[in-house]
C-alpha angles and dihedrals in degrees: 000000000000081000110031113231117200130169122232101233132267121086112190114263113236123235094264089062108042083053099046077058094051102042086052099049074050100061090237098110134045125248085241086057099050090045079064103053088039086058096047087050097056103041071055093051102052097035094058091044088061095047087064091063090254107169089193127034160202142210088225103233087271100144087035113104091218128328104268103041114049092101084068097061108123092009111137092184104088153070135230095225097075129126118332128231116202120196123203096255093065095255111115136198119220124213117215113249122232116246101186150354152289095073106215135154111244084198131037119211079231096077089048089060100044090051091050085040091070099059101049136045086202119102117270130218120201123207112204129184114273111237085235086071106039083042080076082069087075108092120230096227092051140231123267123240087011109075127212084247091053094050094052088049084056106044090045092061094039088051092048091043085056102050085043095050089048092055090046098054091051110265116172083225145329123252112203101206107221101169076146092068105075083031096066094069092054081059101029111032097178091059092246098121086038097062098039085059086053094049091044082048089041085061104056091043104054084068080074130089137244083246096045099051103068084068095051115084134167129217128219133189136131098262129277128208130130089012086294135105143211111216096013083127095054109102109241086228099073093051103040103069092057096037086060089059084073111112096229127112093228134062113190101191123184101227102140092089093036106117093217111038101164094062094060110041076052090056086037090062093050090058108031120111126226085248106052127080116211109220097197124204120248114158121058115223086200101054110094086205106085103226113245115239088245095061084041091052088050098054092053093043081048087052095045083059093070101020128054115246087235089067092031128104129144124221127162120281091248151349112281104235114003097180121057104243096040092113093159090122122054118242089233090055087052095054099040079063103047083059103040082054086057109053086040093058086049090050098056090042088066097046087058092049097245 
């Protein structure tokens, strides 16, 4: 397409599903049975994302148990009672805490793509964990016998070894999830936090080449599960400047839901670099209401105002349901959007003249 159009990730899982994953947790079906319904979901999945004219896709993160933890699956080395993420709504996601060493991932993003790889002839993109979240793993009051320093050594190799499995599996791209991001100043006012989580990412990209990195992107929004959200209140201003000091190529931005949109494509100009492309959000997962083509086509055409075509692209705000039992959109509205983002991207692109 003349403006490239990806999605973020997570598709909802159906019923069937979501009760194939807690029969399971339940002791009442076999592994071989939820493989099953794992492997129906996802043959849905990507045919219905190509029926909406997606020229990229996803697996949908249909066999993830949420975004950020999948690298934790099998992993005996952890507690329940680790950091706390409260939503707006009053509802909160825990992340597990680490217990002792060594870090590794008990699953690679790699295996993912290969699987999704199988069922499409259409490029696929992969999203992984940035290090800057799993790094809350880590306990305050230590571990003994694995050190804060050796952690760190660890997750940043696993973290590399992620992103570089999924390139050379074939992924489109590679989509590096930072929800945490926005979410630092709410924590961490004076950036500090903030800036300690780009130099941690900064590491594990600059293993990366100049080659590798136009493929490697990071997304950004203030969270998104059971229609609520974490950092929706924390002024993109203060974030941007330093989210545009990450060494990737892509930059996949929510902005469909920002109140005032203008303001920052207009920030967004004035620091963005000759190399990178913007995917901006134009389509919100957490709006009921499915976006026409035509509102779709206007906030690209807005975006094209304050960005050159040749470093523009659109995606959604966020994934739909990035953990597995969020089922507070319906799998047929996501993908309505996800159309409707589609045809309205191709429809600006013609406008311009693309």
């Amino acid at each position: 397409m003349a403006i490239p159009t990806e999605p973020i990730g997570s598709i909802p899982r159906s019923p069937e599903l979501i009760q194939a994953m807690t029969s399971y947790q339940l002791g009442k079906t076999s592994a071989e049975a939820l493989e099953n319904a794992y492997d129906a979901a996802l043959r849905d999945t990507i045919e219905h994302l190509e029926q909406t004219g997606s020229p990229v896709l996803t697996d949908g993160e249909q066999t993830k148990p949420s975004f950020a933890t999948y690298p934790l699956s099998g992993l005996t080395n952890l507690a329940s009672d680790g950091v706390v993420i409260p939503f707006a709504d009053g509802h909160q996601r825990q992340l597990p805490k680490l217990t002792g060493g060594p870090f590794r991932y008990g699953v690679h993003a790699a295996g993912f793509l290969t699987t999704a790889r199988t069922y499409t002839e259409r490029p696929v993109k992969q999203a992984v964990i940035s290090a800057s979240a799993l790094s809350l793993l880590y306990p305050a009051e230590g571990i003994a016998g694995y050190s804060h320093e050796t952690f760190l050594a660890d997750l940043l190799n696993e973290a590399e070894a992620d992103i570089r499995g999924a390139l050379d599996a074939g992924a489109d791209s590679v989509q590096i999830d930072f929800t945490e991001g926005r979410l630092s100043l709410k924590l961490d006012p004076s950036g500090g936090l903030l800036r300690s989580f780009i130099a941690l990412n900064n590491q594990v990209l600059e293993r990366f080449s100049e080659a590798d990195r136009p493929k490697i992107g990071v997304h950004v929004c203030p969270g998104g599960d059971h229609d609520s959200t974490h950092s929706a209140d924390v002024d993109y201003a203060g974030f941007l400047p330093d989210l545009f000091q990450l060494k990737v190529g892509r930059f996949y931005l929510q902005l469909a839901s920002e109140p005032d949109r203008k303001r920052v494509l207009q920030l967004i100009s004035e620091l963005v670099k000759p190399e990178h492309r913007v995917f901006i959000g134009v389509v919100d997962p957490i709006d009921p209401v499915v976006e026409s083509v035509t509102v779709v086509r206007d906030r690209v055409l807005e975006a094209a105002a304050y960005l050159r075509a040749e470093q523009l692209g659109t995606t959604d705000d966020c994934g739909f349901a990035p953990f597995a039992d969020d089922v507070s959109t319906a799998r047929e509205t996501a993908f309505a959007k996800i159309r409707a983002r589609v045809e309205g991207t191709a429809l600006a692109a013609l406008v311009l003249g693309l």
